[in-house]
LOTOR-369538 format. One record per residue (C-alpha): residue in one letter; x, y, z. Coordinates in steps of 0.25 Angstrom, whole numbers, plus 5000, padded with zeros to 4 digits. Example, Ala and Ser with C-alpha at 12.3 -4.5 7.8 and 13.67 -1.06 7.14 Angstrom:
a504949825031 s505549965029 
% end
This chain:
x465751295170 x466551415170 x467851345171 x467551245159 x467151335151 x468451415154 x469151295152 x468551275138 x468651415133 x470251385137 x470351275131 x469651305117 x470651455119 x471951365120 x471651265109 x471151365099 x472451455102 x473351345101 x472551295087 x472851445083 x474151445087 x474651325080 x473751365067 x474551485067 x475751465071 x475851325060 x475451435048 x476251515051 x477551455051 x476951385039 x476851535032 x478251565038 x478951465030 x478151495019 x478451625019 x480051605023 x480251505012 x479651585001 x480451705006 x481651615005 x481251584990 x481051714987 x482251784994 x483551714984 x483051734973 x482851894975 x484051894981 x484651834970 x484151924960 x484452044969 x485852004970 x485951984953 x485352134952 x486552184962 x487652114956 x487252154941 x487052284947 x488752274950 x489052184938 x488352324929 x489252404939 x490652344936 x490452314923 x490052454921 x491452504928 x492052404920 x491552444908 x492052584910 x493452554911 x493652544926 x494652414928 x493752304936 x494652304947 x494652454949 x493152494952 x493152584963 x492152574973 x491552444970 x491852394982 x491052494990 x489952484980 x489952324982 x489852364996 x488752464997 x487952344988 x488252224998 x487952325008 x486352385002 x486052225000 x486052145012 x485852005004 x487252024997 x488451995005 x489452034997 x489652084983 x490952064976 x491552084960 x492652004957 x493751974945 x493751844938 x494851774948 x493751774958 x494451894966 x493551984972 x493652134967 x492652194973 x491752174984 x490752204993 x490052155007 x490452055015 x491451975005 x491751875017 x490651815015 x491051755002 x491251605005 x491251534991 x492151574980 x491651674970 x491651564960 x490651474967 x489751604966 x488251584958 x488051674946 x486751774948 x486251764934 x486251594939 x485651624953 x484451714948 x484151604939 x483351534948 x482751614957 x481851504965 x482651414973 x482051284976 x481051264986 x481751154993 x483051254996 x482151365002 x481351285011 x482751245015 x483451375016 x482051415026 x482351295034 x483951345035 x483351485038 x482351415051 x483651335056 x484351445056 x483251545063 x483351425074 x484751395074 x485051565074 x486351535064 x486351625053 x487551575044 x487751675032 x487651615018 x488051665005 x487951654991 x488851714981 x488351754964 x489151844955 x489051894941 x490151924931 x490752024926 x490852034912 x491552124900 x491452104887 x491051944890 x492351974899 x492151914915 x493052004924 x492351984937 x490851954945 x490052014954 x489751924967 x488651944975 x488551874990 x487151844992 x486751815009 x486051715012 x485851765025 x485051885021 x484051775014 x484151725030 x483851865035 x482551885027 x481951745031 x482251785046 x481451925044 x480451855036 x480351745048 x480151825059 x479151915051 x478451805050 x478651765065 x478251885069 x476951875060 x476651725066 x476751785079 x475951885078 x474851795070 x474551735082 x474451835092 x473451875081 x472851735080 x472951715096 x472151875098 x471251815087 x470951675092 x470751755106 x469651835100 x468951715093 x468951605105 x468251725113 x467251745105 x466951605099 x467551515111 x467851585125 x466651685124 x465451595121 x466051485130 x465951575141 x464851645138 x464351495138 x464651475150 x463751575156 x462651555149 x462651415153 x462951445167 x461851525168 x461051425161 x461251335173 x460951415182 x459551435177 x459851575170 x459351585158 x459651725155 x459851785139 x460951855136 x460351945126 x461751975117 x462251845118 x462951815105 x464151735105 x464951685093 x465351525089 x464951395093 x464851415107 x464351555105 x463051515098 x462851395109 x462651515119 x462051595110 x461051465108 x460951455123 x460451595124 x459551595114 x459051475120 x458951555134 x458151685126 x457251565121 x456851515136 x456551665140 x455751685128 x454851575132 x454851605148 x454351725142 x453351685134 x452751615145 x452951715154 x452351815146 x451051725143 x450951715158 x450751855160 x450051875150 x449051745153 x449151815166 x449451675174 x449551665189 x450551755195 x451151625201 x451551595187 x452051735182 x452851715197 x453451595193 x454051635179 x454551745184 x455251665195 x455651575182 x456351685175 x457151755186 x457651605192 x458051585176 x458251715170 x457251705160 x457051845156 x458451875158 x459051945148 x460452015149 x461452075138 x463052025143 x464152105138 x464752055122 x466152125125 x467352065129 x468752095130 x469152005117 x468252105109 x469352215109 x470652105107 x470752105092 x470352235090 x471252295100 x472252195094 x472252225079 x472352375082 x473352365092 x474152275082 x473952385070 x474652465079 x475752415083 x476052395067 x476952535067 x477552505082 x479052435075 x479352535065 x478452675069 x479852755072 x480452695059 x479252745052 x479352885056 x480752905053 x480552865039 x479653005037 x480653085048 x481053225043 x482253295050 x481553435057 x482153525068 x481153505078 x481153345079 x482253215080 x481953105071 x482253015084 x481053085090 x480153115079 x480352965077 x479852935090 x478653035089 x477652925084 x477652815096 x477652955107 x476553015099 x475752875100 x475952845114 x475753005118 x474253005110 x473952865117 x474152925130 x473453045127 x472152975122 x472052865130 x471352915142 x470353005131 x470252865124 x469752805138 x468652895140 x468352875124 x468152745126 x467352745140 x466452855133 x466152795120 x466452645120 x467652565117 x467052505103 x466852655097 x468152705103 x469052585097 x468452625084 x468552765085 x470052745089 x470152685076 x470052815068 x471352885075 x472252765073 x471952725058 x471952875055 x473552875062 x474052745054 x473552795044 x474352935045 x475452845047 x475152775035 x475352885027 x476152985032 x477453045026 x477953125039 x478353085053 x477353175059 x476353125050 x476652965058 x476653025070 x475353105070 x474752965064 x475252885076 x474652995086 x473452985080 x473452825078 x473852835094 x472552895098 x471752795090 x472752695099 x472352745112 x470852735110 x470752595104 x471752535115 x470952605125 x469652565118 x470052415120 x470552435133 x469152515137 x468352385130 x469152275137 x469152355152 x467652365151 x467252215149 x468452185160 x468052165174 x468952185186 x469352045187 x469752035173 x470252165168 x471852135169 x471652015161 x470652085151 x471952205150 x472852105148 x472052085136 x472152215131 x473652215134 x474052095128 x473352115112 x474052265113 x475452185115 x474952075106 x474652175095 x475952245099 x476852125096 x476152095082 x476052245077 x477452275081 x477952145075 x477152125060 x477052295059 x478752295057 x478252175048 x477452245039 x478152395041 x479652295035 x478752245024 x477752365018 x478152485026 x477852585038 x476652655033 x475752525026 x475952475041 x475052605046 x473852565035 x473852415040 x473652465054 x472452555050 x471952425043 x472052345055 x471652455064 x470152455055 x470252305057 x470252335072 x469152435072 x468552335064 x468752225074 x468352315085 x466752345078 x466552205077 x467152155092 x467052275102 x465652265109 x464852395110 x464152335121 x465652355130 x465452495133 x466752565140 x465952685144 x465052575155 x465852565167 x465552445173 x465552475189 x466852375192 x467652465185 x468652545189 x467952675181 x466652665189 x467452635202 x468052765200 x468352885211 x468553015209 x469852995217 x470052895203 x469853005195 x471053065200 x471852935197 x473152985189 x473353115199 x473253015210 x474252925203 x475353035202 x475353035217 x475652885219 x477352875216 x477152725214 x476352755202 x477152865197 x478352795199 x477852655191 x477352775179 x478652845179 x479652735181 x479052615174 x477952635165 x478452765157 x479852695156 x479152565150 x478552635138 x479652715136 x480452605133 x479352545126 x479252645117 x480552715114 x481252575114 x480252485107 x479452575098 x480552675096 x481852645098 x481852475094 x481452495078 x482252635076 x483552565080 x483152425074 x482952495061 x484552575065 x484952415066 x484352395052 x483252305057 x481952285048 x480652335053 x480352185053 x481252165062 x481052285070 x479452235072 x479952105076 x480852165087 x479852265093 x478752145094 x479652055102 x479252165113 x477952125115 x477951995113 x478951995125 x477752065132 x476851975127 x477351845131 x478151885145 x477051985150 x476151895155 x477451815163 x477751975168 x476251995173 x476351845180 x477651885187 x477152005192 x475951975197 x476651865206 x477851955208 x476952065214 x478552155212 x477752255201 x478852365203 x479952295203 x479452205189 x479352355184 x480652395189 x481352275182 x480652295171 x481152435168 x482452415173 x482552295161 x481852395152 x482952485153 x484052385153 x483552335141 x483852475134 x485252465137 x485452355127 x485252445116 x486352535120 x487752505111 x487552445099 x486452355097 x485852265087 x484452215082 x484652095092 x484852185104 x483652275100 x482752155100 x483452085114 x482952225119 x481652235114 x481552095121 x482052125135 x481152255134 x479952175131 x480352075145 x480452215152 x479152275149 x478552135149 x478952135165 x478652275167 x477052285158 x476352215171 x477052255182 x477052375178 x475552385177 x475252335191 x476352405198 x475452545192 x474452475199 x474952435211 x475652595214 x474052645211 x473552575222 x474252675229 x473352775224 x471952695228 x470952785221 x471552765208 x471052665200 x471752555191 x471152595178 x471852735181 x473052685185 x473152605172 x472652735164 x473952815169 x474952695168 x474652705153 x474452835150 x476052865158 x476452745149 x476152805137 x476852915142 x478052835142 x477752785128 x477752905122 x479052965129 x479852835126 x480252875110 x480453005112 x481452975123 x482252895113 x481952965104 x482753095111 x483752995115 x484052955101 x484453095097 x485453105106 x485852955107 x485952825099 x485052705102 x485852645111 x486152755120 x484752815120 x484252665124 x485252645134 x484752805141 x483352755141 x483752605147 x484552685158 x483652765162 x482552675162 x483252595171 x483552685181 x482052715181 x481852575183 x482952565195 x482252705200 x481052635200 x481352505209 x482052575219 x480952695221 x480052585223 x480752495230 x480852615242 x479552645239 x479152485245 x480352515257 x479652635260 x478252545261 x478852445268 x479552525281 x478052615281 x477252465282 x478152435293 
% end
């Protein structure tokens, strides 16, 4: 019984995931070629008219100089201001004057380019005529732009328009502009991988959403089915006394319970009229015997939480979050003013230390919070702090201002991560409980990758601040969420006895003094897990967009590059946790994985590129992705060198000690920068986080020589 409806659940989850895949997948490409076509058809014709207005404005110019006396082929300095004109406009190529021969007087940009004679150039006034191209021709030039997204070729086109210049109805010359082609390329390729990014992350929405549905409406009620038709068969006709289920298969076991209340309402009518009728005690005997063999006055009340409660409210905070992650430093350079007592290197870094400093702080007051007053009231009451700090953000005129708002959004953080995390660990059991953190883990990666991602989006298209109200919009949709789907009935304060809480010694209680005294613990906190959020920190959430935006990248472009970190953690941390458990090698995984952590670093130093940065931030994501499990279980495994310390302790300190890592990793670049330039400052840090790494191996590697030759 149990296994067919397992096998049914399953298969109703694959078939509706892969419906919803397809669906989604099908409508957005449609809406992508949509939207790239009409950006096509909407792109030349500005570009046309903006390239009119900057020739007239030189055509006024030379006339003007003209006008005055100065011979035409004598204008000093036209070159340099033809220049500094091709230079502000990325769309022009060139600009160039010329005489009437066709000989080029002046010019400026890249003249090179000019491959058709200056005759064969369109006149403006002609080209802005008709400012709508046909249909047909764009829808040809977005198939060019696929084939050459596939084929990677980017050949560079131009096309060439001029205006003359006249005197007294007198030609003595024309303006020619250079229009590129390949900056027409350029905004179809942002616009496409916006729109990537954004049909990626529609379904890790659609697939958390989906999740949520086919619990309530399919997998929940089919189980909760299957027990109540198991005990059905066996003669138990007990009544679950808040048994309300959604969807069709929810109201066929609400039926079928409504229909075991009926049976016990009758037996005990009848049994009620035989005492009351004062029948033989044979009779009274025997319907009791009759109730307890079938359970008719059985009446028990089944917890109504589950795990899945918290996923989307967890998710859709977690996601409003991560909004600011791609361009948080950027933002508080814009409002840096120069003072004696503070670097703008530092003060930019300032925000991210402040955050991860406040979680750490709170988080263990958060988990007696939530074991004192309940999970549902503290989510919501962590909702007051964070609003109230994007708001701050959202309209602050001074650096301080942002960073006070992100210390205060950070405690709102803390006890709404730990809320959830409270609310899932109290329904877990201790066979389930990694699979149920899993859960946990993954929606904060999941909401990581799509934050990160869509908020350098929306921060390239409205702005830094609008981004800081959209999240307090979408942080009162989680609180929102959380009313209606957190149960009341899952109280963190019960502790059931399995539990690691209600197992606890007083030697337990002394846990985080006891694991100072084991080295292998120490040594996995000092030498792996503080290195792996500095890097985190100071290189992805500090260092990758201040430099991108050096490099002249968009914040677009700087969302998409941040986000390709945890979709590498995504996908490959599962294949990392698989290897590892079969490797059983936990400290030498973690050693690797710093040492390529560090190695990665040492890309950066010399001159670098967007293409480096983003190879980087790749590698990174495989380094952590092979360090994130093993790293957990080897701060398991040393613990158990410290036997009265239990595993919810352990875990507690390995957070907390990352954190500290966290916040110490942009303020070390940060100092570094004041002193070095990016590459150099990366290349310290990669250094010396490999020799930490190789420091590491070899300590324990002796450490296992020296348990070998004892066992012996």
């Amino acid at each position: 019984m149990s296994n067919t409806t397992q096998g049914l659940a399953t298969f109703v989850n694959r078939r509706l995931f892969i419906i919803t895949l397809i669906s989604t997948f099908l409508a957005s490409l449609i809406s992508a070629v949509y939207a790239l076509t009409e950006f096509n058809m909407a792109l030349k014709p500005q570009l046309l008219q903006k390239a009119n207005l900057i020739a007239e404005e030189v055509q006024d110019d030379v006339r003007l100089a003209v006008g005055v006396g100065i011979p035409f082929g004598q204008i000093n300095g036209l070159d340099e201001y033809l220049e500094d004109l091709s230079e502000k406009y990325s769309e022009l190529t060139y600009i160039a004057v010329s005489n009437t021969a066709g000989d080029i007087v002046y010019q400026g940009g890249d003249i090179s380019q000019l491959v058709q004679p200056l005759s064969s150039h369109k006149t403006l006034f002609t080209a802005t005529e008709s400012v709508n191209p046909p249909v047909e021709s764009l829808l040809s030039g977005t198939a060019d732009f696929f084939r050459m997204l596939v084929s990677g070729s980017d050949a560079q086109s131009m096309e060439g328009y001029y205006l003359p210049l006249t005197q007294q109805e007198v030609r003595y010359g024309s303006v020619h502009i250079g229009l590129n082609d390949g900056y027409i390329r350029s905004q179809l390729t942002n616009v496409f991988f916006d729109l990537a990014i954004v049909l990626i992350a529609v379904l890790l929405v659609s697939f958390e959403l989906m999740m949520v549905l086919v619990m309530f409406y399919v997998s929940g009620p089919l189980q909760h089915s299957e027990k109540l038709l198991t005990r059905q068969a066996e003669g138990d006709f007990s009544v679950q006394q808040n048994q309300q289920q959604k969807g069709i298969i929810g109201f066929f076991v609400n039926r079928m319970n409504q229909d075991s209340r009926a049976i016990q309402n009758n037996f005990q009518q009848v049994y009620d009229r035989a005492i009351e009728q004062k029948d033989e005690p044979g009779t009274v005997e025997k319907l009791r015997q009759l109730a307890k063999r079938f359970s008719l006055q059985k009446v028990f009340t089944e917890s109504r939480g589950s795990i899945i409660d918290a996923r989307i409210p967890l998710f859709v905070f977690s996601f409003a979050e991560e909004l600011q992650k791609s361009f948080m430093p950027l933002f508080v350079a814009e409002y840096y003013q120069p003072n004696s007592w503070i670097s703008r290197d530092i003060m930019i870094g300032l925000p991210i230390s402040v955050f991860m400093g406040v979680i750490a702080i709170i988080t263990p007051f958060a988990g007696r919070w939530t074991d004192s007053y309940g999970c549902k009231r503290i989510f919501m009451f962590g909702l007051i702090p964070a609003i109230s700090g994007y708001l701050i953000c959202a309209f602050a005129n001074s650096a301080e201002a942002i960073i006070a708002g992100r210390g205060v959004t950070a405690a709102g953080y803390a006890v709404i991560t730990i809320s959830c995390q409270g609310y899932m660990a109290a329904l877990l059991t201790k066979e389930n409980r990694a699979k149920g953190m899993a859960v946990f883990v993954g929606v904060l990666m999941t909401a990581s990758m799509c934050g990160t991602a869509l908020g350098g989006i929306i921060a390239d298209r409205i702005g830094y601040q609008p981004v800081f109200v959209l999240a307090a919009m979408l942080a009162l949709v989680a609180g929102a969420l959380a009313w209606v789907m957190l149960c009341s009935e899952v109280g963190c304060s019960e502790k059931p006895a399995n539990t690691d809480k209600a197992a606890a010694t007083p030697e337990q209680a002394r846990g985080p003094k006891a694991l100072i005294r084991n080295y292998r613990f120490v040594g996995i906190i000092l030498f792996c897990a503080i290195p792996a959020k500095i890097i985190l920190t100071g290189f992805l959430y500090y260092f990758v967009p201040v430099y991108l935006i050096t490099l002249d990248a968009t914040q677009a472009e700087i969302g998409r590059i941040m986000m390709i970190y945890a979709l590498i953690i995504i996908f490959l941390g599962p294949t990392a946790s698989h290897i590892a458990d079969r490797s059983k090698h936990m400290i030498d995984l973690v050693v690797f994985g710093t040492v390529l952590s560090g190695a990665v670093l040492l890309l950066l130093n010399g001159d670098a590129d967007v293409l480096t940065v983003l190879i980087s931030v790749i590698l990174m994501g495989m380094a952590h992705a092979i360090i994130k499990a093993p790293l957990i279980a080897a701060a398991l495994e040393a613990a158990e060198y410290t036997p009265d310390v239990g595993r919810t302790t352990v875990l507690g300190v390995l957070r907390t000690c990352e954190r500290i890592g966290s916040v110490i990793g942009p303020l070390l670049v940060a100092a570094l920068l004041v002193f070095y330039d990016y590459g150099a400052a990366m290349a310290i840090i990669g250094v010396g986080i490999i020799g930490i790494g190789c420091f590491t191996g070899v300590y324990f590697r002796r450490m296992r020589r020296r348990e070998a030759k004892a066992c012996a």
